[in-house]
C-alpha positions as CSV (number, residue, x, y, z in Angstrom):
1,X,127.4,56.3,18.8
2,X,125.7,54.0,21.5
3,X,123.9,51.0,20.7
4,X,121.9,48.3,22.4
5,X,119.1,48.8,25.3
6,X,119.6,49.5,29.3
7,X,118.9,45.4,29.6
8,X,123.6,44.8,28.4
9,X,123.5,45.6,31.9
10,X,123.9,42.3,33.7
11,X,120.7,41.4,35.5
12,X,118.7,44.5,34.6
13,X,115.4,43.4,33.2
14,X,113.0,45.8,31.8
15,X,109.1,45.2,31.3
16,X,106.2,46.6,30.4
17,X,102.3,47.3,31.0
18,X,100.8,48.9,27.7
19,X,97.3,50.7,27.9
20,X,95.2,51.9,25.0
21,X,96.1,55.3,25.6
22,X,98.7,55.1,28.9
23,X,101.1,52.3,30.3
24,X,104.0,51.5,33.1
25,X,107.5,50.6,33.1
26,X,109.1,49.0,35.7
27,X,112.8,47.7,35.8
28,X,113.7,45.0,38.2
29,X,117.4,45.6,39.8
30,X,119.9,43.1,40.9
31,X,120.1,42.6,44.9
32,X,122.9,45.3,46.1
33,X,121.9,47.7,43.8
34,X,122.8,51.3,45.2
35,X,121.2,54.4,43.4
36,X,120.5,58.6,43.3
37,X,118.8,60.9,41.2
38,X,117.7,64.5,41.0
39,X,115.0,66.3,39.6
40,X,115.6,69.5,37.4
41,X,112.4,70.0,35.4
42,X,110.1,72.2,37.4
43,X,106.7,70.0,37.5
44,X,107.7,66.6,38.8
45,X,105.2,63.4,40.3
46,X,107.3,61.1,42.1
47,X,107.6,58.5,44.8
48,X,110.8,57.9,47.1
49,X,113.0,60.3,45.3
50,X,113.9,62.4,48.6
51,X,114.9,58.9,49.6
52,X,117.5,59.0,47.0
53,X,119.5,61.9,47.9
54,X,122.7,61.6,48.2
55,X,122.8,62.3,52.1
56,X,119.7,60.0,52.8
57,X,120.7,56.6,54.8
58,X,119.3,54.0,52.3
59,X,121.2,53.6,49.6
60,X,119.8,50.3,47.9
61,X,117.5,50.6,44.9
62,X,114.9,47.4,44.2
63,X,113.0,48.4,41.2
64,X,112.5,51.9,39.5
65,X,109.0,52.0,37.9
66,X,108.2,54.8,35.5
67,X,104.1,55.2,34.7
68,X,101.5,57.1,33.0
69,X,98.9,58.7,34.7
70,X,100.6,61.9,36.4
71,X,100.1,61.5,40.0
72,X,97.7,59.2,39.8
73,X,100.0,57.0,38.4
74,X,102.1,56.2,41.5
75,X,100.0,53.8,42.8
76,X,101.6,51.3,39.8
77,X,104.3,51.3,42.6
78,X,102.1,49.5,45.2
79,X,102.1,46.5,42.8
80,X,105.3,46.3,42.4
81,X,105.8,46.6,45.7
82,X,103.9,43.7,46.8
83,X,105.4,41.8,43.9
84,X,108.7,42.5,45.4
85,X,108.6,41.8,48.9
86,X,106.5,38.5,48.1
87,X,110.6,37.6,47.2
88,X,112.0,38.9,50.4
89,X,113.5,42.0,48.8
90,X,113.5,45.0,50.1
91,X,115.1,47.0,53.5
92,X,114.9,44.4,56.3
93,X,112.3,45.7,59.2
94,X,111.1,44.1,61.9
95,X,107.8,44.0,59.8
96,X,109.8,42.3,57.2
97,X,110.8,43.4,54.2
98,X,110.0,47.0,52.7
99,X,111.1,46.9,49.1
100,X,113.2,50.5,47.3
101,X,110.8,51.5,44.6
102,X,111.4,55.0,43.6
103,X,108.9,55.9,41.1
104,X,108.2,58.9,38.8
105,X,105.3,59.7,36.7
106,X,104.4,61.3,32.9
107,X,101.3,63.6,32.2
108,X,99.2,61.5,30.1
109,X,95.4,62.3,30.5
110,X,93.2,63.4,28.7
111,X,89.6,64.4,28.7
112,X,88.7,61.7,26.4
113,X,90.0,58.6,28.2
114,X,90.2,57.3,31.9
115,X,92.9,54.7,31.7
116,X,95.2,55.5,35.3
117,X,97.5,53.1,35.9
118,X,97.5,51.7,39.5
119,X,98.5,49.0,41.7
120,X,97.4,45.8,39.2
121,X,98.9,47.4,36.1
122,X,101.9,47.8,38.2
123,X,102.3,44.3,39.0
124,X,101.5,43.1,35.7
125,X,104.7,45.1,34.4
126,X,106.7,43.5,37.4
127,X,105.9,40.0,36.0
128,X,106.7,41.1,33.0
129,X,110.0,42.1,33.7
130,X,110.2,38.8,35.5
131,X,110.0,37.0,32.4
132,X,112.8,39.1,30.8
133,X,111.1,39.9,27.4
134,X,113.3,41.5,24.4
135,X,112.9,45.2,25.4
136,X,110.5,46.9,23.4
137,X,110.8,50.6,22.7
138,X,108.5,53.1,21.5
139,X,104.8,53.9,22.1
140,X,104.5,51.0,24.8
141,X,104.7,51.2,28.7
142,X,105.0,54.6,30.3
143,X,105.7,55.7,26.9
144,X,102.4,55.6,25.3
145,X,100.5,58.5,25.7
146,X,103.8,60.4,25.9
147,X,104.2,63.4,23.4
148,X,106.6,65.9,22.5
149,X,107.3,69.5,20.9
150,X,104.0,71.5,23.2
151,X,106.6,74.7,22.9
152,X,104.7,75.8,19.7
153,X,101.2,74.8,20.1
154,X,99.6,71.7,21.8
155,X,97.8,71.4,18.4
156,X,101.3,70.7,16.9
157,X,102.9,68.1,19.3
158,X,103.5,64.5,18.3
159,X,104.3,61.3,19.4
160,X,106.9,61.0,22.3
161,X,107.5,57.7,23.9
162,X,110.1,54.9,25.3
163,X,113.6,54.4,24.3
164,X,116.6,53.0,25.3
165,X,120.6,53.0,24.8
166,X,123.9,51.4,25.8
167,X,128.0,51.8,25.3
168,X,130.6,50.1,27.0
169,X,133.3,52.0,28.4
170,X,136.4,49.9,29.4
171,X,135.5,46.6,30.9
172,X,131.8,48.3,32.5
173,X,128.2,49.2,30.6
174,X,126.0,51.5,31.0
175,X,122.8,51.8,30.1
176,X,120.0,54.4,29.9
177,X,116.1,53.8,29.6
178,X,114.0,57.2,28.6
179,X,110.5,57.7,28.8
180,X,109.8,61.2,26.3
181,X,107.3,63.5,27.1
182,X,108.7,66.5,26.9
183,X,107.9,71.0,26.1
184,X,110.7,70.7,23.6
185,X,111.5,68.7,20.6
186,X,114.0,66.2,20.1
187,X,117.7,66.4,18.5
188,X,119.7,64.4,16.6
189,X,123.8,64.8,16.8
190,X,123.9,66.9,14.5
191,X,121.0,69.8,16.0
192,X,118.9,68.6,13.6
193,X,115.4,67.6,14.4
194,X,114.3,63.9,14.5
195,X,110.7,64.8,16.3
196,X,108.8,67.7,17.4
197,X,106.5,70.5,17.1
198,X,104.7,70.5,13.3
199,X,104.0,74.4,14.1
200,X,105.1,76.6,10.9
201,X,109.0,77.4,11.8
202,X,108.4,81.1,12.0
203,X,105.5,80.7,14.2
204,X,106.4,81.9,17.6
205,X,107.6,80.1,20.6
206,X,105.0,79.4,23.6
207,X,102.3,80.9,21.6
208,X,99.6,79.9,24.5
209,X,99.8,78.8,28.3
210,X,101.4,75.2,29.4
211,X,100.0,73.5,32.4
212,X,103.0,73.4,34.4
213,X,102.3,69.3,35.4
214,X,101.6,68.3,31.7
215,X,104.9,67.2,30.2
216,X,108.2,65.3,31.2
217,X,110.8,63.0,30.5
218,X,111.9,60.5,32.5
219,X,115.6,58.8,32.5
220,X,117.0,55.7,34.7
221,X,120.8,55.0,34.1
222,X,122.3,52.1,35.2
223,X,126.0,50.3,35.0
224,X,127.5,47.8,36.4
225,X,130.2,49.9,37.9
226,X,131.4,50.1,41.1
227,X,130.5,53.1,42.7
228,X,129.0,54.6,45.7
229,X,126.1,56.4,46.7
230,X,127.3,59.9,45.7
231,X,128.5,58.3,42.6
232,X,125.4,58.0,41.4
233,X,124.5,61.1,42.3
234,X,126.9,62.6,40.6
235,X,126.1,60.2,37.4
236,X,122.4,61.7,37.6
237,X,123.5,65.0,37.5
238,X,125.4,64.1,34.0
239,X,122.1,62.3,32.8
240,X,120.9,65.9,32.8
241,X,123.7,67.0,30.0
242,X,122.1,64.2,27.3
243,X,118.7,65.3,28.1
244,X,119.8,69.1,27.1
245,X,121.6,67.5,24.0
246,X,118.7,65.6,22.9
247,X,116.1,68.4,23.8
248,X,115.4,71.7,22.3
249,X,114.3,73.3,25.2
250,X,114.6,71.1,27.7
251,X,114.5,71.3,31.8
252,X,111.7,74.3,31.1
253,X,109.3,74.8,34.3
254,X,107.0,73.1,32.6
255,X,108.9,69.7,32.7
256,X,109.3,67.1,35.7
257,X,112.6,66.2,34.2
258,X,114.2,63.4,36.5
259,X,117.4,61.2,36.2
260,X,118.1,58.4,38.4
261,X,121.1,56.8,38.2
262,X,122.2,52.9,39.4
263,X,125.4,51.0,40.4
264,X,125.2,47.4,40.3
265,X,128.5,47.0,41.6
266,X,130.4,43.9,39.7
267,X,133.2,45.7,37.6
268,X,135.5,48.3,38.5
269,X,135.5,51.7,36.6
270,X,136.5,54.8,35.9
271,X,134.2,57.5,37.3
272,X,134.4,60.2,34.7
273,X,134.7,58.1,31.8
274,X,131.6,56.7,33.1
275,X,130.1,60.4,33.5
276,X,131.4,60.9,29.6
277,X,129.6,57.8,28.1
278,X,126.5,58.9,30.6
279,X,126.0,62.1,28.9
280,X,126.1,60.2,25.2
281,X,123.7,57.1,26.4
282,X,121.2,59.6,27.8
283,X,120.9,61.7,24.8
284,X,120.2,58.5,22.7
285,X,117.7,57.2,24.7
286,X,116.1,60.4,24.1
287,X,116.2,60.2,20.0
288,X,115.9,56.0,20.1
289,X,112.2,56.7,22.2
290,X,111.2,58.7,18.9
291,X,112.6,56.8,15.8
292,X,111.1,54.1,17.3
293,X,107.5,55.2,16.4
């Protein structure tokens, strides 16, 4: 079983913004960091994520910020941003520096608050990561307004939120950071449930409408691997096989479900053990998000 966070990977530092009812993530990469990702849930909000096809011509990854707020949300990005190239990091233009920030978002809102995280909040969880804080999991950053288990009722769903896992395979780590807001309900090893709908169990399944923009559950996976830009890509596309082992449904067109996936490039490793331990780091990042609450 994995253990740890996504910070046992050398010079990946994680912090965090924390509203009253919504917050932001954002994860500060090493310079040379290469990345991918795709989307498979059916209701995404994102940022630079057509950047990170596997074709595209940047391959370098600065930060990855994951934020409350559905759309309105990506604006946390412009903060980071800023913070960023204030460094000199970034893509070298002749304007200077344009930082890599892909950046996804969670449906959070709610008729009864206005909290939408934007460019300060974004920022603020920059420094924080800055400062390299012990990572806190649970109901905090872009985790805390996230729920779970909507597939039998909204009136049933309960908490969601941020979670993290590690495993070393051979002399590399990876590491997987997940932000829970998902249709389904979540799985332990064994199929059994650790969090999710309170519904009775013989009630039926999607009893009313979902707003397709309402739920989703973010992933970023990063190693310290060598590998290339379709590496990752392909490592992505494996994050997708924990998120269907730790969700029950998961990927439903209701979902933005998204895995990014980054290299930081100091050890030398074996691509498909990697793609083995991916699969097992994701899916506890999924369940450590809820027994953290």
């Amino acid at each position: 079983m994995s253990t740890g966070t996504i910070t046992d990977v050398a010079g990946v530092r994680v912090g965090h913004w924390t509203g009253e009812h919504t917050g932001v993530t954002v994860v500060l990469l090493p310079p040379g960091t290469l990345g991918s990702g795709e989307v498979r849930g059916g209701a995404p909000a994102t940022r630079e994520l057509a950047l990170l096809e596997a074709t595209r011509t940047v391959a370098q990854v600065d930060a990855v910020v994951f934020t409350g707020g559905s759309a309105f949300g990506l604006a946390a990005a412009d903060g980071v941003m800023h913070h960023l190239a204030a460094q000199s990091r970034g893509v070298l233009t002749r304007a200077g520096h344009v930082p890599i920030v892909p950046t996804a978002a969670i449906f959070d809102l709610s008729r009864d608050h206005t909290e939408r995280p934007g460019a300060t909040e974004g920022a603020a969880a920059a420094a924080a990561a800055e400062a390299a804080p012990d990572l806190t999991l649970g109901p905090v950053g872009a985790g805390r307004g996230a729920r779970v288990g909507m597939w039998r009722g909204a009136d049933y769903a309960v908490a969601g939120g941020l979670g993290s896992a590690s495993l070393r395979v051979e002399e590399a780590t990876v590491g997987a950071l997940a932000v829970v807001n998902a249709v389904g309900d979540v799985l332990d090893r064994d199929g059994t449930r650790l969090a999710g709908s309170s519904a009775p169990p013989d009630g039926p399944a999607f009893p009313e409408p979902l707003a397709d923009v309402e739920h989703t559950t973010l992933v970023l996976v990063a190693t310290d691997a060598l590998l290339t830009k379709s590496d990752c890509f392909l490592l992505a596309q494996t994050g997708h096989h924990g998120l269907a082992r730790a969700l029950e449904p998961s990927h439903t067109r209701f979902d933005g479900d998204l895995v990014v996936a980054v290299a930081t490039g100091m050890v030398e490793a074996h691509l498909d053990r990697l793609r083995v331990a991916t699969a097992e780091v994701v899916a506890e990042a999924v369940r450590s998000a809820v027994r953290a609450n």
